[in-house]
RODO-2510 file (C-alpha; in nm, 4 decimals, decimal comma):
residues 452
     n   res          X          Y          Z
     1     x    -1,9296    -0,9434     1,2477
     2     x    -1,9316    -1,1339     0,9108
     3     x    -2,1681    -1,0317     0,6658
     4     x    -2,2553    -1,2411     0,4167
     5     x    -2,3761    -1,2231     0,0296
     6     x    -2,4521    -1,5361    -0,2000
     7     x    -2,5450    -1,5255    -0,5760
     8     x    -2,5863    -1,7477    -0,8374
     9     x    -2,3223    -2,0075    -1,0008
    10     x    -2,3564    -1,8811    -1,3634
    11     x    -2,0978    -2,0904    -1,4563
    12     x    -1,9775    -2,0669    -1,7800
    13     x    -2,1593    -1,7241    -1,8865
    14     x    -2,0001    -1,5003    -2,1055
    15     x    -2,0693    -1,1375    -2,1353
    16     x    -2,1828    -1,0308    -2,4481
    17     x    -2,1328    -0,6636    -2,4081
    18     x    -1,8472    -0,4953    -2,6310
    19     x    -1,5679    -0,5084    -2,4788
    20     x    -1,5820    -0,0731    -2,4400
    21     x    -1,8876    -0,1622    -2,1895
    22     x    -1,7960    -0,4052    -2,0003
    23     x    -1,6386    -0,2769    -1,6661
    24     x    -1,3584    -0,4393    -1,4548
    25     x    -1,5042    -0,2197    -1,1435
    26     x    -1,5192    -0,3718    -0,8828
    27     x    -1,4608    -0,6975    -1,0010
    28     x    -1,4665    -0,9029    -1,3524
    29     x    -1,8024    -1,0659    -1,4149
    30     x    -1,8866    -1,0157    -1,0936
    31     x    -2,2110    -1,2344    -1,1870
    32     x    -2,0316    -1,5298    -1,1567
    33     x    -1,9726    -1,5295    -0,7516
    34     x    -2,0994    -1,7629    -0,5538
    35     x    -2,0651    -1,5796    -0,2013
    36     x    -1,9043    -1,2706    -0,0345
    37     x    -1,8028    -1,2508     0,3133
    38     x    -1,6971    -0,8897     0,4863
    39     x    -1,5150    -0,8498     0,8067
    40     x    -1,4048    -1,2153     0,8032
    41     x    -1,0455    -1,1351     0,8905
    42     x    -0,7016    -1,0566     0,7289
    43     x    -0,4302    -1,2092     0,5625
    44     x    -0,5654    -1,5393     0,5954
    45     x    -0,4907    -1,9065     0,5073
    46     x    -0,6578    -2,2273     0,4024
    47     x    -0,6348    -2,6101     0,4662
    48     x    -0,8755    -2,8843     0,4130
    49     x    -0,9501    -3,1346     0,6967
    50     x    -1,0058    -3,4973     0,6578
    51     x    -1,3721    -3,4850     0,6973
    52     x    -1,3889    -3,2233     0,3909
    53     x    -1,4207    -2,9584     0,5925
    54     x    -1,2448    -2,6147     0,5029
    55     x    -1,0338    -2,4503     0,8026
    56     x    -0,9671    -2,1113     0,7779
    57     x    -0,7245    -1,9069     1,0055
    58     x    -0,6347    -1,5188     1,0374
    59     x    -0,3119    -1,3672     1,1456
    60     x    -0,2839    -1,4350     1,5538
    61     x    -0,4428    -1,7830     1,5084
    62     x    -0,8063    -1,7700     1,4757
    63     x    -1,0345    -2,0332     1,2903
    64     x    -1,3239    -2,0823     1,1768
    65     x    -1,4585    -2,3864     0,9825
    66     x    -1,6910    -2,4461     0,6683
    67     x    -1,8901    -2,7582     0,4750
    68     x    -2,0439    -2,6056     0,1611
    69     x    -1,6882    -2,5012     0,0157
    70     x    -1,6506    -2,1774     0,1443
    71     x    -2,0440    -2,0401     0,0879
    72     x    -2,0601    -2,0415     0,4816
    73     x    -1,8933    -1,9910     0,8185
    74     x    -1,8775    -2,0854     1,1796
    75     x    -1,8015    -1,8567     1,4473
    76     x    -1,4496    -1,8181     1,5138
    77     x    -1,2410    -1,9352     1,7802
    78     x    -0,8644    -1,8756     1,9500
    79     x    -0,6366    -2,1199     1,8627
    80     x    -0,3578    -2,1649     2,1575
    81     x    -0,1027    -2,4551     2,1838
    82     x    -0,0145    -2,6996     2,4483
    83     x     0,0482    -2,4504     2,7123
    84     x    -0,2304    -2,2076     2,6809
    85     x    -0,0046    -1,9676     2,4384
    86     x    -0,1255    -1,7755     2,1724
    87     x    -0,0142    -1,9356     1,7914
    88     x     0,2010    -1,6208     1,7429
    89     x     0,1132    -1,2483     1,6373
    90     x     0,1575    -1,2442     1,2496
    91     x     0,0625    -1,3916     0,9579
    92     x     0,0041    -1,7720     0,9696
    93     x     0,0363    -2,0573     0,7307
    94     x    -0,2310    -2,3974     0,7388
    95     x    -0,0242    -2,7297     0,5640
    96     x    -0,1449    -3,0895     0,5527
    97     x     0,0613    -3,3234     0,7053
    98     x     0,0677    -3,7439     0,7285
    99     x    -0,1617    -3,9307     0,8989
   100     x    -0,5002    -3,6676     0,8402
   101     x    -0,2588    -3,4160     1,1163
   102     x    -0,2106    -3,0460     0,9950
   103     x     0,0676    -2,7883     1,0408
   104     x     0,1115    -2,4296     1,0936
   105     x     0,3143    -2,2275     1,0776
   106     x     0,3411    -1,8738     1,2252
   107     x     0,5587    -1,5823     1,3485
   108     x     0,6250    -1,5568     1,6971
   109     x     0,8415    -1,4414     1,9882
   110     x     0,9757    -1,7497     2,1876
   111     x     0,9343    -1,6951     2,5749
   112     x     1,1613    -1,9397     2,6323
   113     x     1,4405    -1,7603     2,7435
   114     x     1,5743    -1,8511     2,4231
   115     x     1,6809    -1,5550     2,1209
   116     x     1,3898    -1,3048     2,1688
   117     x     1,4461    -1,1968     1,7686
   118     x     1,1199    -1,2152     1,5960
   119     x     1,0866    -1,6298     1,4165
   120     x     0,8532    -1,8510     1,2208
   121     x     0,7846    -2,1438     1,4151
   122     x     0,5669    -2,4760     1,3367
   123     x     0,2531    -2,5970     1,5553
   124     x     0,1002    -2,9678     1,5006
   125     x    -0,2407    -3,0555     1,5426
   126     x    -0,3694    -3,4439     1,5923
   127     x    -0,7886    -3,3287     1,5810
   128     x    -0,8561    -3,0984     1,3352
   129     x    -0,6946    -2,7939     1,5065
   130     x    -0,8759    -2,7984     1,8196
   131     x    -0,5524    -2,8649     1,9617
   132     x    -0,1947    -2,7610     1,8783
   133     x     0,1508    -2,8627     2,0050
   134     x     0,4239    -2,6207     2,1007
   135     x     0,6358    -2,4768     1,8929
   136     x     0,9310    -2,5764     1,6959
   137     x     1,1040    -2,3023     1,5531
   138     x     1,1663    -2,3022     1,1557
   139     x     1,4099    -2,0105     1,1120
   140     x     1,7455    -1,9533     1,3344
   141     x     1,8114    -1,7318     1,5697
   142     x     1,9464    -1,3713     1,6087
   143     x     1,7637    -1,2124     1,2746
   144     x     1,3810    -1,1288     1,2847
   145     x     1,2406    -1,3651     1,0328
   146     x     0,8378    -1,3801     0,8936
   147     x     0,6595    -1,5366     0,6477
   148     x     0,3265    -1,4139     0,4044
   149     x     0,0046    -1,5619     0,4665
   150     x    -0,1035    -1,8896     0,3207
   151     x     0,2257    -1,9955     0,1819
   152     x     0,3361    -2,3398     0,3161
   153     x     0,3909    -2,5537     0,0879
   154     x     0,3788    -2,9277     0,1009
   155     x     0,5394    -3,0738    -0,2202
   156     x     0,4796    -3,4161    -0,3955
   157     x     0,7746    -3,5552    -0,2141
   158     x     0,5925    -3,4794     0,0969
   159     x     0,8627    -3,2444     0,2114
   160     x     0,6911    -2,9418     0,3721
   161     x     0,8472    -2,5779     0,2272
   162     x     0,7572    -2,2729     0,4211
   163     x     0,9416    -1,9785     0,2275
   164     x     1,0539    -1,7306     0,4796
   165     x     1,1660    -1,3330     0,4438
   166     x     1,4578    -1,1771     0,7288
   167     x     1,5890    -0,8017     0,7335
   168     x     1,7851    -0,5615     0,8757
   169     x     1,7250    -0,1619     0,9907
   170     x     1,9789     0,1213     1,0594
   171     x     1,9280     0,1858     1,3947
   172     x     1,6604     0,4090     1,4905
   173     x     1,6910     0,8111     1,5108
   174     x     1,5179     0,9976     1,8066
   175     x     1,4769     1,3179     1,5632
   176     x     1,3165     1,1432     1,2688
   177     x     1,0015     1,2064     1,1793
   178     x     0,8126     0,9191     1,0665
   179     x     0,6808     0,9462     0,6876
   180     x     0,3366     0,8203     0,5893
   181     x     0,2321     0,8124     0,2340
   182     x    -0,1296     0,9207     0,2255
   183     x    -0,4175     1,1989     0,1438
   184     x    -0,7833     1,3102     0,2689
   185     x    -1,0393     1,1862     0,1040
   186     x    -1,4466     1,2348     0,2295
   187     x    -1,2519     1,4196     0,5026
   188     x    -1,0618     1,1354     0,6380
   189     x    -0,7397     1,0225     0,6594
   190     x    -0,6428     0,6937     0,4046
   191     x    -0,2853     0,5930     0,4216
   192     x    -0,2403     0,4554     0,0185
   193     x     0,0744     0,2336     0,1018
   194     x     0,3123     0,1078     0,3446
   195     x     0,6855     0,0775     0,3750
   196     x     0,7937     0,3364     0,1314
   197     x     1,0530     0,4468     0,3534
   198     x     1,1897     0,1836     0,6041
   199     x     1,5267     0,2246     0,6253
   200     x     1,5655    -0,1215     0,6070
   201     x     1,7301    -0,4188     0,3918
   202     x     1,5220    -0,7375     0,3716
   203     x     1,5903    -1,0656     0,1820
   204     x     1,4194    -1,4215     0,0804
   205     x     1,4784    -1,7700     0,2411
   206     x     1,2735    -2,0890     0,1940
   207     x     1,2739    -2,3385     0,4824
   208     x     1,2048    -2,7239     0,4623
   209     x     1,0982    -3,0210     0,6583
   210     x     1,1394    -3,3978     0,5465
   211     x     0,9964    -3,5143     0,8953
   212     x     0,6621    -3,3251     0,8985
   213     x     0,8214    -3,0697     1,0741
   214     x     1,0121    -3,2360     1,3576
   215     x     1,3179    -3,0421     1,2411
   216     x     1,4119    -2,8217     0,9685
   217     x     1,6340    -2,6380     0,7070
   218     x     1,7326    -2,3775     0,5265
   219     x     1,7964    -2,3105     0,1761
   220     x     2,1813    -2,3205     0,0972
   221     x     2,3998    -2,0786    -0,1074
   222     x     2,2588    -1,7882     0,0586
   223     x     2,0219    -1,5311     0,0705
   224     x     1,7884    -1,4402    -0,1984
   225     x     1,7771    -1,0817    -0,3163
   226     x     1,8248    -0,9047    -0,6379
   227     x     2,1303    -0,7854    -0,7324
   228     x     2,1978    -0,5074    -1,0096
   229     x     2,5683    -0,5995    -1,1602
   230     x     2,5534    -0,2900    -1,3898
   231     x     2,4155    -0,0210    -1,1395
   232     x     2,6579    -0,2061    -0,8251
   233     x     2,3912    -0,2163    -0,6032
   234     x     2,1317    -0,4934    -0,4294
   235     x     1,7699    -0,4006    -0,4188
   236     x     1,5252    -0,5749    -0,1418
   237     x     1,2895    -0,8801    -0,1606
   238     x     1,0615    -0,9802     0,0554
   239     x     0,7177    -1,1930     0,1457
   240     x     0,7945    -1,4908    -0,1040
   241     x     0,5116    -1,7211    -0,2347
   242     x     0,6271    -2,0607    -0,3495
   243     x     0,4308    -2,2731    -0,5824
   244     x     0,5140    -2,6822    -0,7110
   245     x     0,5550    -2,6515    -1,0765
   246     x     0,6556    -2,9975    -1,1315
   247     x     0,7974    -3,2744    -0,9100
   248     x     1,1033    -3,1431    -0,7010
   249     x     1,0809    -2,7688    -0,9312
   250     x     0,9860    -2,4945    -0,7773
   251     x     0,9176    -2,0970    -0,8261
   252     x     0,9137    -1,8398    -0,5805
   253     x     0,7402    -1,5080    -0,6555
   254     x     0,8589    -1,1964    -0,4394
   255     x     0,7714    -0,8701    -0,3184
   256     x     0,9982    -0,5873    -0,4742
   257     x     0,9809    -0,1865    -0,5130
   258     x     1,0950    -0,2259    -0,8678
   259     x     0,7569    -0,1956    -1,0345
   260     x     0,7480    -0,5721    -1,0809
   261     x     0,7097    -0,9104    -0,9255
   262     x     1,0387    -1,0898    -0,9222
   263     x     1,0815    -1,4763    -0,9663
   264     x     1,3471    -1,7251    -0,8815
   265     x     1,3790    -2,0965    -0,9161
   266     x     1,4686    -2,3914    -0,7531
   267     x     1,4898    -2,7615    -0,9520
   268     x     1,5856    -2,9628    -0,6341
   269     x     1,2677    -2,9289    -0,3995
   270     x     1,3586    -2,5787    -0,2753
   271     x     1,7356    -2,6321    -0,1577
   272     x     1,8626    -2,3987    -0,3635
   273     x     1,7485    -2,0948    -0,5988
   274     x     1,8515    -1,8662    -0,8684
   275     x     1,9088    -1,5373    -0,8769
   276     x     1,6252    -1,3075    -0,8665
   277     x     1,4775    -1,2042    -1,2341
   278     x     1,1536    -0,9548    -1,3139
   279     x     0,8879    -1,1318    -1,4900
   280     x     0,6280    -0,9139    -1,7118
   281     x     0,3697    -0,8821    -1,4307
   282     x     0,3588    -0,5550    -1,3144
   283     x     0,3411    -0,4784    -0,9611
   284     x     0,3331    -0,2539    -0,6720
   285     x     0,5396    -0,3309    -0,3109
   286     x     0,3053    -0,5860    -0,1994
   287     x     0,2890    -0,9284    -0,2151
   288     x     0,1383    -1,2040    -0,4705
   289     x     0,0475    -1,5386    -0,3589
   290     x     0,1156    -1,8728    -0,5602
   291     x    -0,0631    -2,1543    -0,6331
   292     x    -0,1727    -2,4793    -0,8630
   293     x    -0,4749    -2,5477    -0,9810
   294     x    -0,5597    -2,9054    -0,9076
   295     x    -0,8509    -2,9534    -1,1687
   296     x    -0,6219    -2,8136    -1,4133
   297     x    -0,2531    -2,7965    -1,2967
   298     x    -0,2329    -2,4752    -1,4402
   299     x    -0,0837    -2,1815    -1,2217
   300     x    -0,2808    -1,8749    -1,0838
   301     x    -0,1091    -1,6018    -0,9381
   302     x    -0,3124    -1,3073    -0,7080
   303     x    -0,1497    -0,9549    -0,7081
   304     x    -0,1812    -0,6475    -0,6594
   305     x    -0,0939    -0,5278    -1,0296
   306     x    -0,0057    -0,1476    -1,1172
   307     x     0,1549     0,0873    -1,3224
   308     x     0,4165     0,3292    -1,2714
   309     x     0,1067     0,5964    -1,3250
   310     x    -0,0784     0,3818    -1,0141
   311     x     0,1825     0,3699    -0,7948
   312     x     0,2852     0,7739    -0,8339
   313     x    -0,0795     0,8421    -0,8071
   314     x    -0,1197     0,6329    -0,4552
   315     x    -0,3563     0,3800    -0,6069
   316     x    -0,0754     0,1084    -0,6481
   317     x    -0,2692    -0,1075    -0,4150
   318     x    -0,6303    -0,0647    -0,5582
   319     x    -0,6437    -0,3182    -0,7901
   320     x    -0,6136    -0,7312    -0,7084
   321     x    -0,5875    -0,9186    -1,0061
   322     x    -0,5453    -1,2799    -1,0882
   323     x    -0,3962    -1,4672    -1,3812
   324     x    -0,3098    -1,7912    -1,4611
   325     x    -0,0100    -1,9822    -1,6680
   326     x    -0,1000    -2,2624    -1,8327
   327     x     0,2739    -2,2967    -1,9351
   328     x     0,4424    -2,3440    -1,5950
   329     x     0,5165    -2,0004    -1,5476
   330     x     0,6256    -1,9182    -1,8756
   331     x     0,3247    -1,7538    -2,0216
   332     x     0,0596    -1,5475    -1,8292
   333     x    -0,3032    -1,5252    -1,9581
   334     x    -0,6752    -1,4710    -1,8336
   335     x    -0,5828    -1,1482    -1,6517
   336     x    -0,8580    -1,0793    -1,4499
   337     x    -0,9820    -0,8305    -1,1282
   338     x    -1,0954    -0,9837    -0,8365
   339     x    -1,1599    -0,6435    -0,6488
   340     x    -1,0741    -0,3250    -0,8136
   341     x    -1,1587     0,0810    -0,7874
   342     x    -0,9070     0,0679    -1,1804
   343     x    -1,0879    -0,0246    -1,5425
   344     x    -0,8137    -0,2185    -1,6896
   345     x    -0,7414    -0,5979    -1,6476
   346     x    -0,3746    -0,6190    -1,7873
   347     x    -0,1281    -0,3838    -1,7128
   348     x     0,2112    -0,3228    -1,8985
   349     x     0,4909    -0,2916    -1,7176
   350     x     0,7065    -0,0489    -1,6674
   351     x     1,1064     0,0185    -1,6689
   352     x     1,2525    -0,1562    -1,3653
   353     x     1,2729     0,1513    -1,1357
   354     x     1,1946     0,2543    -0,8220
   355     x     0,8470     0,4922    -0,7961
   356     x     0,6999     0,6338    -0,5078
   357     x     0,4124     0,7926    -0,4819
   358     x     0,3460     1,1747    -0,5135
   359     x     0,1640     1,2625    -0,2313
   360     x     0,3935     1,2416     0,0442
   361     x     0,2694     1,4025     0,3481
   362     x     0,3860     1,3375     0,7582
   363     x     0,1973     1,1772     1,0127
   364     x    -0,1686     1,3786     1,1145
   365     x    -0,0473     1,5040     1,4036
   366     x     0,2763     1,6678     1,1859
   367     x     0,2220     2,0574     1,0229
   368     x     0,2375     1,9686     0,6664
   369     x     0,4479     2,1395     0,3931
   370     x     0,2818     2,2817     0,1097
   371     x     0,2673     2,0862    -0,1984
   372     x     0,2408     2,1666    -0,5537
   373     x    -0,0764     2,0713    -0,7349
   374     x     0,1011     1,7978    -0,9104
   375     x     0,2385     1,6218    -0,6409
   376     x    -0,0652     1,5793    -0,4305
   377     x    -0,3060     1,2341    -0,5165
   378     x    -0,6736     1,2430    -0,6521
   379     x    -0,8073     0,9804    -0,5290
   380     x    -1,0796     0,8204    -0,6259
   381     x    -1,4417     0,8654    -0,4552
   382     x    -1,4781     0,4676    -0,4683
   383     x    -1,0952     0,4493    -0,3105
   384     x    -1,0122     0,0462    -0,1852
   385     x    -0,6579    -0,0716    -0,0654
   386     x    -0,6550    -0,4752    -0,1447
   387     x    -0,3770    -0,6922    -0,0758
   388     x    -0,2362    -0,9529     0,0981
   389     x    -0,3942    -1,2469    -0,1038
   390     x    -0,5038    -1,5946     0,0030
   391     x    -0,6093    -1,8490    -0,2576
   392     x    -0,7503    -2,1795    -0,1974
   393     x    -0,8943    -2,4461    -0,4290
   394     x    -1,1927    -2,7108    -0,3021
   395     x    -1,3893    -2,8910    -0,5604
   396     x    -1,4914    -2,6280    -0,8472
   397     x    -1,4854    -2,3500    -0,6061
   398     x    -1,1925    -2,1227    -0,5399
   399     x    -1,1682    -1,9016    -0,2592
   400     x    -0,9805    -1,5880    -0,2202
   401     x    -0,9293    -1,4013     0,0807
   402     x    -0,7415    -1,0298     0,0763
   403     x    -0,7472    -0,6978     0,3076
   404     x    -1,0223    -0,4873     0,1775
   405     x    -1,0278    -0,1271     0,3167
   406     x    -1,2558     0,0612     0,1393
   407     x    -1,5960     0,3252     0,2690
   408     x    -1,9139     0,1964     0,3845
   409     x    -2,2365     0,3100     0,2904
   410     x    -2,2525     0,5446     0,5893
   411     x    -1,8832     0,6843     0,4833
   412     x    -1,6900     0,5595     0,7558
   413     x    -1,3323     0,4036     0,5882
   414     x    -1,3504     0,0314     0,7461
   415     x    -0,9997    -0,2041     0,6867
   416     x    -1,1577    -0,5429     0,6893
   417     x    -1,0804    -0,8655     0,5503
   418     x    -1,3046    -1,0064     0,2508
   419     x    -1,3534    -1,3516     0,0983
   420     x    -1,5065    -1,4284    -0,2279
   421     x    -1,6297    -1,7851    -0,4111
   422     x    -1,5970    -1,8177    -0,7153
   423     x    -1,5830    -2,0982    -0,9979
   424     x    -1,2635    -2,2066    -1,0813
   425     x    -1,4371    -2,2164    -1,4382
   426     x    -1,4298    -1,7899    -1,3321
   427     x    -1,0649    -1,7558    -1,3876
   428     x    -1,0590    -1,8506    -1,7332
   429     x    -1,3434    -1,6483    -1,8428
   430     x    -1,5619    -1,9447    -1,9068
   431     x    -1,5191    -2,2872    -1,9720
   432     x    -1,5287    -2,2693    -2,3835
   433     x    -1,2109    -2,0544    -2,3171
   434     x    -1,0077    -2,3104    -2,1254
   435     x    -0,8835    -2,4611    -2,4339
   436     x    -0,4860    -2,4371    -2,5065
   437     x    -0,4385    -2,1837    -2,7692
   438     x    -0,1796    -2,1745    -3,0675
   439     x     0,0277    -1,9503    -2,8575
   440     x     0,0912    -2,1332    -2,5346
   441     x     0,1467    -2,4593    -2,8097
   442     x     0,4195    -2,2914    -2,9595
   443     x     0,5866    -2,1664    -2,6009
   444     x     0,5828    -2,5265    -2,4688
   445     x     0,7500    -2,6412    -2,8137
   446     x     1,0509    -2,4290    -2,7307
   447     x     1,0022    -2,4500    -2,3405
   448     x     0,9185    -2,8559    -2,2778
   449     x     0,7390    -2,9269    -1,9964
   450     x     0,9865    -3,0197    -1,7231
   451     x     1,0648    -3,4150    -1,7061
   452     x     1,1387    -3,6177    -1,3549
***
């Protein structure tokens, strides 16, 4: 069931407050949102129709439609393709295509007879998605391959980019115990993270299409992963975001557990990259998602941001922020929270290390060791895990969809999906503020604008 809230387009308002009493909790100027939807699905993705109609999906192909930008919802329904099949069993990416069609793409397990490894794969739809084709696959075979929600990419060449992540695992030990990092809070069980300890190697990979997804490629020159010449070792990347910075140049954003979000670039339409460097946003391990701002062409990025502090004290996925470069990339500003249970809006980062957090314990049904004070987590009463963005622009409204597990008014812990509306006018903390300041004048002096 969806449950919906609306409020009223302040746009434009500014809080006069002192800055000492204005909260970030649970959200910046919360005043400002147009509408709220609960238990609308996760890790979702957008696309606009040809009528102006939004289509929404959620991971395992499910849809739902709206015309009011986002303020309401239909029903949702299964999406299947030409054969009755589901449109895979992960995370799922809506594209526009030629001709009014639309694309997307999704992980899946081909039953073809074909390599069973896990693969991204690209349906076509003629009507709107009421009906899809069968699959193509994106990524080869023999290596499980996925993608993050949301994250196709159609450029201004028209060539559709759908960045991928593959790994590997040690193979699996009958006598492990398997490690959850979590605590009790209001006498219930909340996991605070996920993947901590996979022993696993995963890298990035960007796929592209120049015939609407008929057939495709991958990036050349390898795979894309960070490597740490004075330490000798590679660290892991994975669940890319790719956004069009200027005709044919692109940057990827990726998932690391080096307190930071990584970046690479690519200046020929996503055929090659370079090598993974840490930008100044910090980060836990989860995932940001990418994407231009048409009214402006500026650059917002949604992440979960966090400290060292956050991450060791299991709250490194508690608050989703948003913030957007006016500079392609170069500068960050307007740092924002678009649902947080953390005061604080910008977030220094840290040395680039790898933190876990303190409160290890084993699964429930595990004895637990005893553990010193300091090494168990506090959490907070009003505890939320958000991640796994999805942004979307249409007309002056942007939409942002992200997990949202957090307690209900009768205490039970739900792990939901939520969407909000807001202005795009929101993310710059009013219009009066969307001017270019000295600073971002002086970073584009030494940094030009890329030329085509």
């Amino acid at each position: 069931m969806v449950s919906t809230q609306t409020g009223p387009n302040r746009r434009g308002k500014q809080d006069m407050r002192p800055p000492e009493e204005t909260s970030d909790v649970p959200m910046t100027r919360p005043e400002e949102v147009i509408a709220t939807h609960d238990g609308i699905g996760r890790r979702g993705t957008f696309v606009e129709l040809v009528d102006g109609r939004i289509l929404y999906s959620t991971s395992g192909g499910r849809f739902r439609t709206s015309s009011d930008g986002g303020v309401t919802w239909s029903e949702s329904r299964d999406g299947v393709d030409a054969d009755g099949n589901s449109l895979g069993h992960g995370e799922g990416s809506l594209v526009p295509l030629a001709d009014n069609a639309i694309g997307y793409a999704s992980r899946y397990r081909m039953t073809d007879g074909s390599d069973q490894s896990a693969c991204v794969v690209f349906f076509r739809s003629e009507d709107g998605g009421n009906t899809w084709s069968r699959p193509v696959r994106i990524t080869p075979p023999g290596q499980d391959h996925a993608q993050m929600n949301g994250t196709a990419l159609r450029t201004s060449s028209g060539r559709i980019v759908v960045p991928t992540y593959a790994g590997m695992r040690m193979a699996s030990d009958p006598e492990a115990v398997r490690r959850q990092t979590g605590g009790y809070l209001r006498d219930q069980w909340i996991g605070v993270g996920a993947h901590d300890y996979d022993p696993a190697f995963c890298w990035c990979s960007a796929c592209y299409s120049d015939d609407e997804g008929d057939t495709w490629h991958g990036n050349r020159e390898g795979e894309i992963f960070i490597w740490d010449e004075e330490a000798m070792n590679w660290n892991r990347t994975a669940e890319p975001t790719v956004v069009e910075v200027a005709p044919g140049h692109l940057l990827m954003f990726m998932r690391t557990e080096l307190g930071r979000l990584y970046q690479s670039w690519s200046s020929d339409n996503g055929e090659t990259w370079t090598a993974p460097k840490p930008t100044l946003l910090a980060a836990s391990n989860s995932p940001a998602q990418l994407k231009c701002i048409p009214s402006t062409g500026d650059i917002v990025v949604v992440w979960s941001q966090a400290s060292e502090e956050d991450i060791e004290r299991g709250v490194g996925r508690s608050r989703l922020s948003a913030a957007v470069s006016r500079s392609q990339g170069a500068v960050w500003e307007f740092f924002q929270n678009i649902d947080s249970a953390l005061e604080g809006t910008r977030i220094e980062p840290g040395p680039l290390r790898r933190v876990r957090p303190r409160g290890l314990v084993f699964e429930r049904h595990c004895s637990q060791p005893v553990r010193p004070t300091e090494a168990t987590i506090d959490l907070p009463d009003d505890y939320r895990l958000t991640s796994y963005p999805s942004v979307f622009f249409h007309g002056d409204h942007m939409l942002v969809g992200h997990t949202n597990a957090h307690f209900a008014e009768d205490g039970t812990y739900m792990k939901e999906g939520r969407m909000i509306v807001v202005p795009v006018s929101w993310l710059y903390g009013g219009q009066e503020r969307m001017q270019r300041n000295s600073y971002v004048d002086n970073i584009n002096k030494r940094f030009p604008p890329i030329s085509t």
